[in-house]
N, C-alpha and C positions, 0 to 999 in steps of 0.2 A: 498649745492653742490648736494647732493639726489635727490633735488627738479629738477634742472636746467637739470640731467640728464634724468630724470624721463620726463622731456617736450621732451627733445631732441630725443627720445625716440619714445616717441608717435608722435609726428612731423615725423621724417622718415617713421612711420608705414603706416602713413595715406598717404606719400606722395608713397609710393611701391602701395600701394593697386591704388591710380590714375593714377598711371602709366599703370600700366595694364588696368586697364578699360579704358583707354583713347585707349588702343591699339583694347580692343573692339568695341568699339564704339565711334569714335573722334569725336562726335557732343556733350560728358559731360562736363561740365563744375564745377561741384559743387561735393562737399564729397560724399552727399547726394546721388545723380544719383550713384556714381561710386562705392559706394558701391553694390547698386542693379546690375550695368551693370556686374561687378565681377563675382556676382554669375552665373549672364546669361553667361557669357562667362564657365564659370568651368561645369555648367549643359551644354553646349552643348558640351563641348569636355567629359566630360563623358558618351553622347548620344551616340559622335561618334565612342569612344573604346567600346563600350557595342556593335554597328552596326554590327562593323569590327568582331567582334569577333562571333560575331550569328553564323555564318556560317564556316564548314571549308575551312582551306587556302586552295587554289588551287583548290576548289571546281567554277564549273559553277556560284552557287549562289554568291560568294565570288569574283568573278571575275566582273559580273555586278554589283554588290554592290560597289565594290570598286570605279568602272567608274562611277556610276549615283552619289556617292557621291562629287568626283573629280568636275563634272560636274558643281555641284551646288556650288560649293564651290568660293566664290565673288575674283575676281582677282583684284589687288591693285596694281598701278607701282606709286611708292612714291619717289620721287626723292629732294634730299636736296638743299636745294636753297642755290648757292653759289656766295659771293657779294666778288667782286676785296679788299682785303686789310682788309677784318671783316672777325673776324671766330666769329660762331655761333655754340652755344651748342646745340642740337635742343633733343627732343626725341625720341626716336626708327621710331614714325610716324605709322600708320596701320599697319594691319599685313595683310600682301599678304595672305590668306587662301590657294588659290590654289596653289601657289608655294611652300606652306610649305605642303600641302597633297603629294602636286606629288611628290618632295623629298621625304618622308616617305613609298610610294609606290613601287616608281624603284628602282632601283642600280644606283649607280652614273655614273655608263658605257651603261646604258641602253640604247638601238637602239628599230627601231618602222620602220614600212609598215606602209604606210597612202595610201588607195586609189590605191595601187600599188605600190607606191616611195617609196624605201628605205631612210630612214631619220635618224639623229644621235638623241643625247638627244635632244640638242635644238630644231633641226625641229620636235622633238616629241611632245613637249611642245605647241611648235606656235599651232599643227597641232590640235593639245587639246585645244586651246585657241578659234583658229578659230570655231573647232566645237560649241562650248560653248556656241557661238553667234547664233547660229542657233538653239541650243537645246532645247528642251520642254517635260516636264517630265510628261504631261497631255497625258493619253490615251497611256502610253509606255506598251511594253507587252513585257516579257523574256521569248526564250526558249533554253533549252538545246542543245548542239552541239557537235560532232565528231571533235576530238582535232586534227587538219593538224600534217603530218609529220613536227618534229620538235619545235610543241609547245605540253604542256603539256594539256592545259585546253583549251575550249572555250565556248562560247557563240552567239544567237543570240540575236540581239536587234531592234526595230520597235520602231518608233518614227515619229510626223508627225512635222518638221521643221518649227520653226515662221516665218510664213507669206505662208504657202503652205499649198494647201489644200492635197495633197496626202503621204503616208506614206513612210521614206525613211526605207532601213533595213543597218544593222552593224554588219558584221560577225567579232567577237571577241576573237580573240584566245592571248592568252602569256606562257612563260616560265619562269621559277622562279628561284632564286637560294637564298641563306642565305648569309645574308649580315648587320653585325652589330646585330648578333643575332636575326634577323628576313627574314620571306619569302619575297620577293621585287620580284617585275619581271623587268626581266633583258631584253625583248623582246617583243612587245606588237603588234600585227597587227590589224589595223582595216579596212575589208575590206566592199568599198561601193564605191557611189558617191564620185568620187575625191574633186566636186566642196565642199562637206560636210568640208573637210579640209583645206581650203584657204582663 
């Protein structure tokens, strides 16, 4: 009985541990990989709380940090496949990165300036999604900014867009508040090229 539990045991351990790396990386297939992709996944999320925390909150640095990490961060729209009259057990599937960054950033009420427009969460997102596609973190250069009435911090930001050869720039300002025991910003403006966000 010792024995059978003692399998039963190491069987679920091994199958939580592929769970997760499958959610790292959904091209493993084997024990073997996923133990390796595990760690890779646990070393980058402790890169990324090590990042976050370099700098203080609400600081200039901490504000483009947070953006150019968002930026990079791989978006994932995983949608479960559903067949007339079968249910299917399926597993969690990818993990969205950037939807799980930007959640952890804002407030769940968070508003956003894009280019001028006033936007809600959602249009925040899109508006972050759309930049993403254009972004390129080659040859970017930070600098300090004069926080506008009504935001607390800001930032400039310079970047030369894939597929152009001239540099656009990102005036970046937010306002913060505590939320779940952490600073989020609740208000984010990025001002530039409109077309930057569509």
């Amino acid at each position: 009985m010792l024995k059978r539990l003692l399998v039963l045991f190491t069987t679920l351990h091994l199958s939580a541990i592929t769970s997760i790396a499958y959610s790292c990386n959904p091209a493993l297939s084997s024990l073997s990989q996923a133990s390796i992709a595990f760690g890779s996944c646990a070393a980058s999320q402790t890169h990324f709380l090590h990042t976050m925390s370099a700098f203080e909150v609400g600081s200039p640095e901490w504000l483009s940090t947070q953006l150019t990490t968002l930026l990079a961060s791989p978006h994932i729209h995983f949608t479960q496949p559903s067949l007339p009259g079968l249910k299917l057990r399926m597993g969690p599937g990818p993990i969205d990165v950037f939807s799980t960054r930007f959640a952890n950033m804002c407030t769940k009420d968070v508003t956003g300036v894009l280019g001028g427009n006033e936007v809600d969460k959602e249009g925040l997102k899109e508006g972050l999604l759309a930049l993403q596609k254009k972004w390129s973190a080659d040859g970017m250069q930070v600098e300090s900014a004069q926080a506008p009435d009504g935001f607390q911090v800001a930032t400039n930001m310079f970047f030369t867009p894939k597929d152009a050869e001239s540099q656009a720039k990102i005036s970046v300002s937010a306002s913060m508040r505590e939320e779940g025991g952490l600073q989020r910003i609740s208000l984010l403006s990025l001002d530039g090229d409109p077309s930057l966000f569509q």
